[in-house]
Backbone of each chain as ProteinMPNN parsed JSONL, in Angstrom:
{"seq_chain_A": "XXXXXXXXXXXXXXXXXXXXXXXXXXXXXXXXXXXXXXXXXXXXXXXXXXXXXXXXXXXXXXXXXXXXXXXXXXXXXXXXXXXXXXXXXXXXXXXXXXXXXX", "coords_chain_A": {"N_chain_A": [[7.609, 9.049, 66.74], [7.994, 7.159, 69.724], [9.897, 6.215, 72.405], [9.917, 3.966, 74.31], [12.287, 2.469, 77.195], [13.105, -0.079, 79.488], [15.674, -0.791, 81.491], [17.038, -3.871, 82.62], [19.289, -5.191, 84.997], [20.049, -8.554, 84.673], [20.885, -11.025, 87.442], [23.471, -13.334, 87.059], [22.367, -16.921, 86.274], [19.341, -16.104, 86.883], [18.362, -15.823, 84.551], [16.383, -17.27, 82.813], [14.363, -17.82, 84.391], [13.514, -14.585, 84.132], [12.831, -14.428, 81.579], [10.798, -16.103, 81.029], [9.343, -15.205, 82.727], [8.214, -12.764, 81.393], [6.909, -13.831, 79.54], [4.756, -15.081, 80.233], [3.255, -13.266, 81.29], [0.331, -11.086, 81.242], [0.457, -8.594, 78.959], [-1.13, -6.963, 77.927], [-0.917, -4.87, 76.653], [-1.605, -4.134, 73.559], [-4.24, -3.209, 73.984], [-4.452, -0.489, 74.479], [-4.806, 2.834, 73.41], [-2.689, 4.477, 70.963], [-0.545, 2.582, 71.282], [2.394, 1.108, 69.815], [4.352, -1.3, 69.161], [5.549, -4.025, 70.53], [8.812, -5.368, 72.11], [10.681, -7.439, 73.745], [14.405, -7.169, 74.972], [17.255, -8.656, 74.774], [20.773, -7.744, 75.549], [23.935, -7.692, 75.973], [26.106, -9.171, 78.142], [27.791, -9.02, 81.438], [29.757, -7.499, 83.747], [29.063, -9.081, 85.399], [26.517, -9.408, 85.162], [23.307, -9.941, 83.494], [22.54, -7.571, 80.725], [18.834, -6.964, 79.84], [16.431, -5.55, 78.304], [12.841, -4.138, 77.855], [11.055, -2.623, 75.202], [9.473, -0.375, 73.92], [7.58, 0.766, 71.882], [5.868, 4.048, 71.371], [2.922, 6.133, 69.809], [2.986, 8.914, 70.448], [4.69, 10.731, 73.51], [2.255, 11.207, 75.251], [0.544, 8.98, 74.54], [1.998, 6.971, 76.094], [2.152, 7.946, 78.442], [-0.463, 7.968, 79.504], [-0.55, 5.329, 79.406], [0.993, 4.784, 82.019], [-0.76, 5.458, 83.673], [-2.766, 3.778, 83.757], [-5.233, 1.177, 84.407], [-4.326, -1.15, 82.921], [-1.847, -0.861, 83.25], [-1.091, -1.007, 85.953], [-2.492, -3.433, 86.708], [-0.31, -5.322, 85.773], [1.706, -4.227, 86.504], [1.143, -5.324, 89.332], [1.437, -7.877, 89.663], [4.369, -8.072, 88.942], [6.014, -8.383, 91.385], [5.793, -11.084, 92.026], [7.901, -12.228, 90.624], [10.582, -14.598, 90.898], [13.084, -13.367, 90.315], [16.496, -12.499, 90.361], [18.17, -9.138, 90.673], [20.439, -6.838, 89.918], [20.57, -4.245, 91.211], [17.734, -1.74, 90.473], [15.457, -1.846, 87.808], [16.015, 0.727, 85.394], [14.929, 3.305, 84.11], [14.381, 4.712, 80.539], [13.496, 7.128, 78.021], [13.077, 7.951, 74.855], [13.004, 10.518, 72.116], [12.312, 10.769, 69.287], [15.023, 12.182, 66.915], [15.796, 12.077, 64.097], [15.227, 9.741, 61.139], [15.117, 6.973, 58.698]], "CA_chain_A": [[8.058, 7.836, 67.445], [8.044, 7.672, 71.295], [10.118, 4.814, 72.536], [10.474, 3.873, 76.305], [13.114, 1.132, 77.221], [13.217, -0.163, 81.04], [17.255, -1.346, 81.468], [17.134, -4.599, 84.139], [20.629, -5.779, 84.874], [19.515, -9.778, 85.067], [22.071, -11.702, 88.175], [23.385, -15.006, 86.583], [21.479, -17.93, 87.0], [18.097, -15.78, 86.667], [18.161, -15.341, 82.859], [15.348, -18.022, 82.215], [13.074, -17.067, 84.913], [13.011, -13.36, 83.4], [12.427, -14.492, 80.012], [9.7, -17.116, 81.363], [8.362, -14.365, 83.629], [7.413, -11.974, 80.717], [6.433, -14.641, 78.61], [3.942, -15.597, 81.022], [2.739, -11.852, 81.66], [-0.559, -10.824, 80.423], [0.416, -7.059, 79.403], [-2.837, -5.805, 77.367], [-0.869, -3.428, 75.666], [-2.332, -3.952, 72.52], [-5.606, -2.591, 74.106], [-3.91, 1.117, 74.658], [-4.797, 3.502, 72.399], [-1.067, 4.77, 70.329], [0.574, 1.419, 71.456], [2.963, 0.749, 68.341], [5.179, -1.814, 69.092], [6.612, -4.497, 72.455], [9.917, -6.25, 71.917], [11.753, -7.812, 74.965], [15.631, -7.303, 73.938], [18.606, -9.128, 75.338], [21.924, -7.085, 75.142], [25.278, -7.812, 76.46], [26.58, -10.257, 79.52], [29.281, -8.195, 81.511], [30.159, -7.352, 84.942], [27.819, -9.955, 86.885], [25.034, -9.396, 84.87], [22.934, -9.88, 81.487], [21.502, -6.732, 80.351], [17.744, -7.228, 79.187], [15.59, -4.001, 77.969], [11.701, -4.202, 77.562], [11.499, -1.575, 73.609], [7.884, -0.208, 74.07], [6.924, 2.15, 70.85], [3.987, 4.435, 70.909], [2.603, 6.67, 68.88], [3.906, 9.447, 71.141], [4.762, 10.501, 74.867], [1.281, 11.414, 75.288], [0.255, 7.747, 75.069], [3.006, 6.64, 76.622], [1.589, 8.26, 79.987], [-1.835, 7.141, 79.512], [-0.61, 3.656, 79.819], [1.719, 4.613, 82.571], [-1.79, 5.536, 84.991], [-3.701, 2.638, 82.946], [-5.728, 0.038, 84.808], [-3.704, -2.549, 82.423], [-0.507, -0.65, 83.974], [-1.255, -1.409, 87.632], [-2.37, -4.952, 86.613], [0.777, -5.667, 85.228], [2.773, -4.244, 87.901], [1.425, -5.955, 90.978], [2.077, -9.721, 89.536], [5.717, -8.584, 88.885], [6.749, -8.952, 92.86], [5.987, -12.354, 92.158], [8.87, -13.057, 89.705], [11.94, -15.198, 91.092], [14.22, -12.908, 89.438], [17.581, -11.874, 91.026], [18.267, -8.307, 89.755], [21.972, -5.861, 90.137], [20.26, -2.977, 91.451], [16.769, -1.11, 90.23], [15.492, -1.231, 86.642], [16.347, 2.161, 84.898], [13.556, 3.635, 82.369], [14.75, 5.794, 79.79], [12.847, 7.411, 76.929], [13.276, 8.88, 73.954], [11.849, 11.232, 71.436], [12.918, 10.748, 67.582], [15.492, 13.23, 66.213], [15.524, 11.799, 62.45], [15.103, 8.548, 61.105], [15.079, 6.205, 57.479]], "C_chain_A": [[8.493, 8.194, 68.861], [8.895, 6.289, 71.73], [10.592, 4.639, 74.296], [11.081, 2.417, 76.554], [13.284, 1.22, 78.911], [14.596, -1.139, 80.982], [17.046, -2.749, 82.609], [18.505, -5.504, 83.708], [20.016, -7.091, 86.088], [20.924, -10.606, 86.401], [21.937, -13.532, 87.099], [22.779, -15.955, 87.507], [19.76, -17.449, 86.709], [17.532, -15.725, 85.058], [16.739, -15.803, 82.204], [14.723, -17.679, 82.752], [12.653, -15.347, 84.31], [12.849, -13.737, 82.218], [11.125, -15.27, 80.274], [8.676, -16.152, 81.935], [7.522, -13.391, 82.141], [6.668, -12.664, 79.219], [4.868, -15.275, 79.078], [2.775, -13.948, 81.593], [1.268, -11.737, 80.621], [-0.691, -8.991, 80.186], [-0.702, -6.536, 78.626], [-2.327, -4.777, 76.756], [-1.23, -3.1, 74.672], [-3.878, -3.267, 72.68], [-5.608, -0.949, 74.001], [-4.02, 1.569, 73.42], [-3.158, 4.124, 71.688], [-0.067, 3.534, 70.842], [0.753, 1.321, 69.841], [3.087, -0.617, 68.31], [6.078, -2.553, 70.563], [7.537, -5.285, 71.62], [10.581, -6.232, 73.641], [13.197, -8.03, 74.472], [16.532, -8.086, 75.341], [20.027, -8.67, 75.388], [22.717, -8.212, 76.106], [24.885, -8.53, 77.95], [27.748, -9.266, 79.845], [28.969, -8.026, 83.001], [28.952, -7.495, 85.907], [26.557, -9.71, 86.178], [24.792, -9.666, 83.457], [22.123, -8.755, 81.652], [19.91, -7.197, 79.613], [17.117, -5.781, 79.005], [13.946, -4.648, 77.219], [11.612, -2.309, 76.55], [9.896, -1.753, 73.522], [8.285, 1.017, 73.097], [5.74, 2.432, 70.809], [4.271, 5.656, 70.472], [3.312, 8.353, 69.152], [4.297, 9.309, 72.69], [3.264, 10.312, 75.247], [-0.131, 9.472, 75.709], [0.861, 6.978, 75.732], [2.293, 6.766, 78.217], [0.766, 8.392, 80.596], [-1.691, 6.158, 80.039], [0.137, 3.355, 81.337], [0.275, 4.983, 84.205], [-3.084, 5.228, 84.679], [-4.153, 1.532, 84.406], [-4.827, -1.153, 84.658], [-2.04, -2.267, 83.404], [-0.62, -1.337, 85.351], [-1.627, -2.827, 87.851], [-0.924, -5.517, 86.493], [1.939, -6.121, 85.844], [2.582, -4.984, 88.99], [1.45, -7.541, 90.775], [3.59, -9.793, 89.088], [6.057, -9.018, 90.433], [6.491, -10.493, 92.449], [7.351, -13.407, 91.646], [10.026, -13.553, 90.692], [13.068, -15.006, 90.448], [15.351, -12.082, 90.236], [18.181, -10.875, 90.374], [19.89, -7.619, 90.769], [21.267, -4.732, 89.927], [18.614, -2.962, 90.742], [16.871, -1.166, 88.509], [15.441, 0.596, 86.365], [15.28, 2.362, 83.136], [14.543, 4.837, 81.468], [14.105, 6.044, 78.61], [12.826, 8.142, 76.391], [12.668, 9.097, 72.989], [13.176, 10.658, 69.881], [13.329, 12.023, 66.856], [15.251, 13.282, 64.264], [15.339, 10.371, 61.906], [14.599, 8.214, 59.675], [14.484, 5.316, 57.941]], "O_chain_A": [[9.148, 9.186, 69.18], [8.421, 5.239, 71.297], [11.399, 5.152, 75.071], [10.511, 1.384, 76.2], [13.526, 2.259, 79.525], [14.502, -2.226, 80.412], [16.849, -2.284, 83.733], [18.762, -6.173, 82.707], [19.716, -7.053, 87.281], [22.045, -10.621, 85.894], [21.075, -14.323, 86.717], [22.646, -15.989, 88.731], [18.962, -18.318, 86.355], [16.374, -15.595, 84.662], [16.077, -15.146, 81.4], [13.965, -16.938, 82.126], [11.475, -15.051, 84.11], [12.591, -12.682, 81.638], [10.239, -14.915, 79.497], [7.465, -16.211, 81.723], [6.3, -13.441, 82.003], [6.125, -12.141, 78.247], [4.058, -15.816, 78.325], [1.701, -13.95, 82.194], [1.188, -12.216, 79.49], [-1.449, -8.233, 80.791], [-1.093, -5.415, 78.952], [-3.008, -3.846, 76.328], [-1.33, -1.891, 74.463], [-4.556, -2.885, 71.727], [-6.537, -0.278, 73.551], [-3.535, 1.009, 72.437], [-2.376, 3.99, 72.629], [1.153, 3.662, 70.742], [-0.083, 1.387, 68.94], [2.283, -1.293, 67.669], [6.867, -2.007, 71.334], [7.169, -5.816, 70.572], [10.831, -5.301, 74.407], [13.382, -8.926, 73.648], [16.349, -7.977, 76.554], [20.685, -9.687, 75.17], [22.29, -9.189, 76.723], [23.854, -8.483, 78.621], [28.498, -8.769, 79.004], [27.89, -8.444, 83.42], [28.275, -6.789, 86.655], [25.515, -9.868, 86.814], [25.588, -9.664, 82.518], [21.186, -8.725, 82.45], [20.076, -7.936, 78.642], [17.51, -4.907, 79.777], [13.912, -5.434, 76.272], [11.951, -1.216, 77.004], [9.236, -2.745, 73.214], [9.038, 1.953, 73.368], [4.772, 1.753, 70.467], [5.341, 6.255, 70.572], [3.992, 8.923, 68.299], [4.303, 8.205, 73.234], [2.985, 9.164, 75.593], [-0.986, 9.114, 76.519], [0.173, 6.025, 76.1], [2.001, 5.821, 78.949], [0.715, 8.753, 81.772], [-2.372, 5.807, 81.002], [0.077, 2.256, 81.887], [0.471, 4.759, 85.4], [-4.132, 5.805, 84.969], [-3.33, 1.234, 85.271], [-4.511, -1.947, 85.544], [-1.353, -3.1, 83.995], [0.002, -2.383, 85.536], [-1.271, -3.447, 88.854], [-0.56, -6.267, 87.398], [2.671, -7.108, 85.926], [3.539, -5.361, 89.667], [1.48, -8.317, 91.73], [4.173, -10.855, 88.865], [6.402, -10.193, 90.56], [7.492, -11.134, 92.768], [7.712, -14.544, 91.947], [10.423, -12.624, 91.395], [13.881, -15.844, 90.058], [15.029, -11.0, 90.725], [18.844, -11.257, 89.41], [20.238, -7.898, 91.916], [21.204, -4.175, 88.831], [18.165, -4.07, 90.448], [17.849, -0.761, 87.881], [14.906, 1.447, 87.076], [15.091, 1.93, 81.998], [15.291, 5.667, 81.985], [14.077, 5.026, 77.919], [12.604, 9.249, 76.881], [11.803, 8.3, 72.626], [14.362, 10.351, 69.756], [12.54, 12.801, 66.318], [14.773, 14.123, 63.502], [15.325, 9.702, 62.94], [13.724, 8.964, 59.242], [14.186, 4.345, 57.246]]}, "seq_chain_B": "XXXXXXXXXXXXXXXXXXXXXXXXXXXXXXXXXXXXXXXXXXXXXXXXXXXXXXXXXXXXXXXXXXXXXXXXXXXXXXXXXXXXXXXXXXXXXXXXXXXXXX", "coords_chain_B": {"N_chain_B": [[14.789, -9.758, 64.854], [17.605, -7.755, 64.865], [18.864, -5.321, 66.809], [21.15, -2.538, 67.282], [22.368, -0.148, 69.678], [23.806, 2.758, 69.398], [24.909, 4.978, 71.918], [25.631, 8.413, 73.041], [26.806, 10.187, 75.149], [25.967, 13.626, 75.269], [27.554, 16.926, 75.432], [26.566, 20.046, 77.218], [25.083, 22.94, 75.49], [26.143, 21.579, 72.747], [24.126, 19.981, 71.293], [22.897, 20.62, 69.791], [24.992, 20.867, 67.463], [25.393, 18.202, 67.381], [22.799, 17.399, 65.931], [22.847, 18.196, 63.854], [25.153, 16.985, 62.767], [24.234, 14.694, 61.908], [22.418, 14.828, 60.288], [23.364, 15.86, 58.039], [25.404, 13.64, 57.933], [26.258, 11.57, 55.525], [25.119, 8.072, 55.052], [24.472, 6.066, 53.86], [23.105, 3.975, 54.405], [21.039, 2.425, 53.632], [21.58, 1.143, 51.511], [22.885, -1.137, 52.48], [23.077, -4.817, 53.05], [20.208, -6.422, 54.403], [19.172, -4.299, 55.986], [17.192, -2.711, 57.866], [16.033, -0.41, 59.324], [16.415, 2.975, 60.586], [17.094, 4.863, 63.351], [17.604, 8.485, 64.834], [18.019, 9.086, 68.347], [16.686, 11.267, 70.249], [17.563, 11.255, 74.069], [17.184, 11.243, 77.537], [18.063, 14.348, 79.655], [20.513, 14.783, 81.897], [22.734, 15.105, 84.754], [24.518, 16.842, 83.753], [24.998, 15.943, 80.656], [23.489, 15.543, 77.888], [21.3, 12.673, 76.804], [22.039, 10.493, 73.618], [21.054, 8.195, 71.218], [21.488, 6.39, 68.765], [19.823, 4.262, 66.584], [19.547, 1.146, 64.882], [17.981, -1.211, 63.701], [18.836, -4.264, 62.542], [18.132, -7.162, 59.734], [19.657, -9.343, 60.791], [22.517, -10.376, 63.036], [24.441, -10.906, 61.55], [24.548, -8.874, 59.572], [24.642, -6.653, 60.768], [27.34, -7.262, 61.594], [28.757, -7.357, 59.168], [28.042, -4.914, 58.02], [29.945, -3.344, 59.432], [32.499, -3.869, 58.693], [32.323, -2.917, 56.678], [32.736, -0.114, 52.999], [30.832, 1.487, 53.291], [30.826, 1.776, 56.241], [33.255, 2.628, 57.039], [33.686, 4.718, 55.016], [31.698, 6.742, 56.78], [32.601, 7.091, 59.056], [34.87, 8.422, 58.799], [34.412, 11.137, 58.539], [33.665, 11.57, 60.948], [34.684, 12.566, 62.15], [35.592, 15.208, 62.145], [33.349, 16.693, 63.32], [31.677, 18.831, 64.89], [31.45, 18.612, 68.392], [30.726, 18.292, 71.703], [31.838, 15.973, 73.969], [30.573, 13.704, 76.685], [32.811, 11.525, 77.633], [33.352, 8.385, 75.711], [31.453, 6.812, 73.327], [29.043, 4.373, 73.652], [28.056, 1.032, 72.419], [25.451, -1.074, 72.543], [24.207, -3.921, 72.111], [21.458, -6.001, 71.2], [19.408, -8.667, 71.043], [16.222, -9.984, 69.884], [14.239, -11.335, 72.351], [11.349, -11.668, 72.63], [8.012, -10.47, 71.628], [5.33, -8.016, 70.331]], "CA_chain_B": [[15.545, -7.998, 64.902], [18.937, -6.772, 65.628], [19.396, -3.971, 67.551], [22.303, -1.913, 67.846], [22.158, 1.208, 69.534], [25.247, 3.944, 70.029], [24.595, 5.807, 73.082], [25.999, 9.784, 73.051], [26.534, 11.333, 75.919], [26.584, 14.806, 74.448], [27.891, 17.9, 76.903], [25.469, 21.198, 77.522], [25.623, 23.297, 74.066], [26.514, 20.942, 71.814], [23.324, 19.312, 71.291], [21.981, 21.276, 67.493], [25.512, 20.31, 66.567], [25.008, 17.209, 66.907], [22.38, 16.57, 65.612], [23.281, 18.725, 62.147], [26.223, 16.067, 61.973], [23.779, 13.476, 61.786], [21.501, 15.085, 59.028], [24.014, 15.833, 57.242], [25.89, 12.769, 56.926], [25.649, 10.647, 53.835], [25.125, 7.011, 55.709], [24.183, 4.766, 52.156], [22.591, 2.253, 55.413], [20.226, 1.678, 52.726], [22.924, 0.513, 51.002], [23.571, -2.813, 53.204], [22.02, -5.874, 52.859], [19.877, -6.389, 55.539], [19.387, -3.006, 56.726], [15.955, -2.744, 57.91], [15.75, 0.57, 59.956], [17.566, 3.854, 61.41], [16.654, 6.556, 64.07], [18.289, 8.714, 65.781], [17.13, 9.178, 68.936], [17.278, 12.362, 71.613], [16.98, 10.953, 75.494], [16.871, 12.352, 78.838], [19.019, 15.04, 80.002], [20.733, 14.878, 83.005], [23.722, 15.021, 85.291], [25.793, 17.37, 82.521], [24.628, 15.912, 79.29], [22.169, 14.393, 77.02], [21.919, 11.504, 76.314], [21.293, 10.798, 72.261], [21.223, 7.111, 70.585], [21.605, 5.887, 67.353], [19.365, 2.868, 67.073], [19.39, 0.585, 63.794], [17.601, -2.416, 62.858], [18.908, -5.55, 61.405], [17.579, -8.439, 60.151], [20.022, -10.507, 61.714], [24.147, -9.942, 63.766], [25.297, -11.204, 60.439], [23.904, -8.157, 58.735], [25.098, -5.664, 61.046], [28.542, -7.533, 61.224], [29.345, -6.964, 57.73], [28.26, -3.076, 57.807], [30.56, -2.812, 60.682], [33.837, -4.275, 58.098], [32.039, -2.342, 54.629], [33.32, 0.614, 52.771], [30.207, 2.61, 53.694], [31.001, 2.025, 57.364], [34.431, 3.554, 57.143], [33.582, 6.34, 55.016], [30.766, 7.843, 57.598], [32.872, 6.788, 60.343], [35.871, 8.836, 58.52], [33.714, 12.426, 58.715], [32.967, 11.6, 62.187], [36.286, 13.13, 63.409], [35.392, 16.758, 61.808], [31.813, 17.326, 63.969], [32.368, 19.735, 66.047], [30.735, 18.312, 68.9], [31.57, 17.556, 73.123], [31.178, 14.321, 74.825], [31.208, 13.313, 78.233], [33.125, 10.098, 77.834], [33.686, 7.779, 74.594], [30.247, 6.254, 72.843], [28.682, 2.918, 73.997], [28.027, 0.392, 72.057], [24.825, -2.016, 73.38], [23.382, -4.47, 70.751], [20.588, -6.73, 71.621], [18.441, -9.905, 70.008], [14.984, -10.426, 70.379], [13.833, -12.577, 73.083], [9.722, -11.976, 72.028], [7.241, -9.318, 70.79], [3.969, -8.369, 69.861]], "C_chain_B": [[16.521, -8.508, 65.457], [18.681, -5.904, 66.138], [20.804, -3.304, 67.789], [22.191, -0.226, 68.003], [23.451, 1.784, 70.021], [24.708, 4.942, 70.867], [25.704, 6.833, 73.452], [25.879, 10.256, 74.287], [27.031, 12.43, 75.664], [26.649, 16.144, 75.482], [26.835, 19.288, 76.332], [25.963, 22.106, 76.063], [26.013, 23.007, 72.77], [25.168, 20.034, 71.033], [22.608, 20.021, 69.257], [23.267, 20.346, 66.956], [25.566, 19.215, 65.806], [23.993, 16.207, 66.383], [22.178, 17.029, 64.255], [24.122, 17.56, 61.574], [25.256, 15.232, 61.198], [22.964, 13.602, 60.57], [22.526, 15.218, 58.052], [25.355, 15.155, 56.395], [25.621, 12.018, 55.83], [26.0, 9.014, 54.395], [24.922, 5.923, 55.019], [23.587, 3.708, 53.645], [21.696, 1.792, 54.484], [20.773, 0.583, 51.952], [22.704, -1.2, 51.187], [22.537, -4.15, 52.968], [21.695, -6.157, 54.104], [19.395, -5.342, 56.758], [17.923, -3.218, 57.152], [15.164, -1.387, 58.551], [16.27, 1.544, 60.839], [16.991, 4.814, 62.392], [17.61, 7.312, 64.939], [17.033, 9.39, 66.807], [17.603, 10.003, 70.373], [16.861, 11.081, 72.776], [16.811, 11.971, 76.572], [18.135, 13.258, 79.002], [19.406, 14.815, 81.67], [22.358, 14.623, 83.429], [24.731, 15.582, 84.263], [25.796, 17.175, 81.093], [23.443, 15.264, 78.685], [22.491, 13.401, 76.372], [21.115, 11.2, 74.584], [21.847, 9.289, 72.259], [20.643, 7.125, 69.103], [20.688, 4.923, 67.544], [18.818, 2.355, 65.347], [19.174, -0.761, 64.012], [18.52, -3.02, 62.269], [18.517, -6.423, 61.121], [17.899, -9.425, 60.985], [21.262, -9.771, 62.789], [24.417, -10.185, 62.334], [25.444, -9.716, 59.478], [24.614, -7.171, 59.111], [27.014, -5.493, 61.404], [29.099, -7.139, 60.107], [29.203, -5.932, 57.048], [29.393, -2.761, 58.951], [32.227, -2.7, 59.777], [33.307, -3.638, 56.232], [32.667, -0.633, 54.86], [32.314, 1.706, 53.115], [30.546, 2.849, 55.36], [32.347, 2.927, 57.443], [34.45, 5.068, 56.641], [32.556, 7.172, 56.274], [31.719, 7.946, 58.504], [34.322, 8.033, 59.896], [35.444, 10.37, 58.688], [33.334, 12.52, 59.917], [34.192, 12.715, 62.732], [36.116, 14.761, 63.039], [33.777, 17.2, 62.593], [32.631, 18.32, 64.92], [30.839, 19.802, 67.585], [31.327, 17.949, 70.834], [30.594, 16.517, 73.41], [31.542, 14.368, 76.011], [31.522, 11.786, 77.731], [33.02, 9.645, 76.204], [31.879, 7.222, 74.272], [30.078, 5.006, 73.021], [28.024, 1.983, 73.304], [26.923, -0.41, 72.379], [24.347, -2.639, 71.954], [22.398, -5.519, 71.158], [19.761, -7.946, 70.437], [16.827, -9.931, 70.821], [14.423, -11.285, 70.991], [12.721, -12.872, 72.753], [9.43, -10.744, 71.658], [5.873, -9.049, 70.163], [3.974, -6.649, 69.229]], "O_chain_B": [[16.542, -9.414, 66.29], [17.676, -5.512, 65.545], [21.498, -3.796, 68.678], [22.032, 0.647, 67.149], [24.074, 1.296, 70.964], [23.983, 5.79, 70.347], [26.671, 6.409, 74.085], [24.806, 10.781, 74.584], [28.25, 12.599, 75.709], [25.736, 16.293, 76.294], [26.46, 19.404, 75.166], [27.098, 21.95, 75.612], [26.201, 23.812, 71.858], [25.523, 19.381, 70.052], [22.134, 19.73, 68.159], [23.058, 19.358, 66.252], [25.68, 18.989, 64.601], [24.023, 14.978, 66.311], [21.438, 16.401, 63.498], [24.031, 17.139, 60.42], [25.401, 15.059, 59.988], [22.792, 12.624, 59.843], [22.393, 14.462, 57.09], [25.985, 15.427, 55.373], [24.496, 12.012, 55.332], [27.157, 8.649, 54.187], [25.17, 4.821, 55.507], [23.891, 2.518, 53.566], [21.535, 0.572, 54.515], [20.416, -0.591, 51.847], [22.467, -2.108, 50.39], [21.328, -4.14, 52.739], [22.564, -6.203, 54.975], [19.29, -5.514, 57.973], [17.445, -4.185, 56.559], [13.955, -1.226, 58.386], [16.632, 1.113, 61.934], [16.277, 5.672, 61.873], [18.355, 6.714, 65.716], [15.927, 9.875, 66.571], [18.423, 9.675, 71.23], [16.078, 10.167, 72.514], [16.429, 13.139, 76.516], [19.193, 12.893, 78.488], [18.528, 14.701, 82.526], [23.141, 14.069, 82.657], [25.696, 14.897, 83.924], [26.387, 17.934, 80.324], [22.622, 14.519, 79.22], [23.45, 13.142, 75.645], [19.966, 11.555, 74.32], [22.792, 8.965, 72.978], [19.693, 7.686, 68.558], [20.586, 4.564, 68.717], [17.962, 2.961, 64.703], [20.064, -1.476, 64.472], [19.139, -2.402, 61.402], [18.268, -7.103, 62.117], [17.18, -10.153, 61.669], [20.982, -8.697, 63.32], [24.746, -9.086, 61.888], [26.421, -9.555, 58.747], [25.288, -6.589, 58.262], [27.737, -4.5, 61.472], [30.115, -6.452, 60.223], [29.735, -5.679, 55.967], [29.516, -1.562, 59.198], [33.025, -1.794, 60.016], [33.765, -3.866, 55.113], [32.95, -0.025, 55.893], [32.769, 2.841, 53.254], [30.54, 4.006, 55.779], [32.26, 4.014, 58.014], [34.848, 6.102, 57.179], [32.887, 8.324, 56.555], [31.799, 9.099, 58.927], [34.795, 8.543, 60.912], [36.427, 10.995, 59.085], [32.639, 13.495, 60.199], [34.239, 13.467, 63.706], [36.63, 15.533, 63.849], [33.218, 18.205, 62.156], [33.753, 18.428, 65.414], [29.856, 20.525, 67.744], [32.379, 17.334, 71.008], [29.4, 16.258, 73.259], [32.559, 14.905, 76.452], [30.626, 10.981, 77.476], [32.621, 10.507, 75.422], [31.123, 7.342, 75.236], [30.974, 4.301, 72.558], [26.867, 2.097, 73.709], [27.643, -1.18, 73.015], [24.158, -1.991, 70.925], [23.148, -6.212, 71.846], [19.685, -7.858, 69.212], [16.52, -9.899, 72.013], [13.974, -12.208, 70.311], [12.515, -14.057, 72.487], [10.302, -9.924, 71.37], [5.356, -9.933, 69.48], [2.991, -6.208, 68.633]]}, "name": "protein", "num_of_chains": 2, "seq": "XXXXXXXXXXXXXXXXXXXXXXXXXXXXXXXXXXXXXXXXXXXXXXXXXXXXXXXXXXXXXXXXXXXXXXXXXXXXXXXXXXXXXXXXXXXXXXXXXXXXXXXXXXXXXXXXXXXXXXXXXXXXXXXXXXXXXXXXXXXXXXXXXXXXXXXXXXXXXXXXXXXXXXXXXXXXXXXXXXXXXXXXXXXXXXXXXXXXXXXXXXXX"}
């Protein structure tokens, strides 16, 4: 299990346009070879912001960084500038490998 | 889905320990009603420690509410205090709901 989560601290007021925006996205990840698994998560409201996290599972890193110098990648990316989303700073990627797991 | 993940920042050296604690607790999450899925999960290293998360599935908040106030939560949580483990800083808490998914 490979799991890569991108952190975006949402500014109030934007909440619906980022949920509308990736609802509206055409990401093709299901075409990527080791794609597992997309969930868009919602965490916590707190100091000026709503946390949101995009919970991408693949099969490992390996596909992971296929998709990251993918065709579908670079599609993806150049219709975000379009979003009307007011963000608290730079999304933050972080990804992790699987120590143990039930 | 639920989500709730505990986010470790664990200090330079300490990193096998902790992740022996983790094999070798006795966690019954099967146990719970509602449980649906556990990992632990290494991250990136940087700035002094690594970062490690917990990350469990629930079906719902209700689910993971009422492991949070059960007798299996207290006992694991009662062996936590014997790891012999360093932290930078106290453990974070983030829990999230599913906005979408494919």
């Amino acid at each position: 299990m490979f799991l890569a989560m991108n952190r975006f601290r949402v500014l109030p007021g934007s909440e619906a346009a980022f949920e509308e925006a990736w609802r509206a996205r055409d990401g093709r990840l299901g075409e990527m070879p080791g794609f597992v698994e997309f969930h868009l998560l919602r965490g916590p409201s707190s100091d000026g912001h709503t946390l949101y996290a995009s919970h991408t599972i693949w099969r490992d890193e390996a596909a992971f960084q296929a998709w990251t110098t993918s065709e579908q990648f670079r599609s993806v990316h150049r219709s975000a500038g379009e979003r009307k989303v007011l963000y608290d700073g730079h999304p933050e990627l972080e990804t992790f490998t699987d120590v143990e797991g039930v």
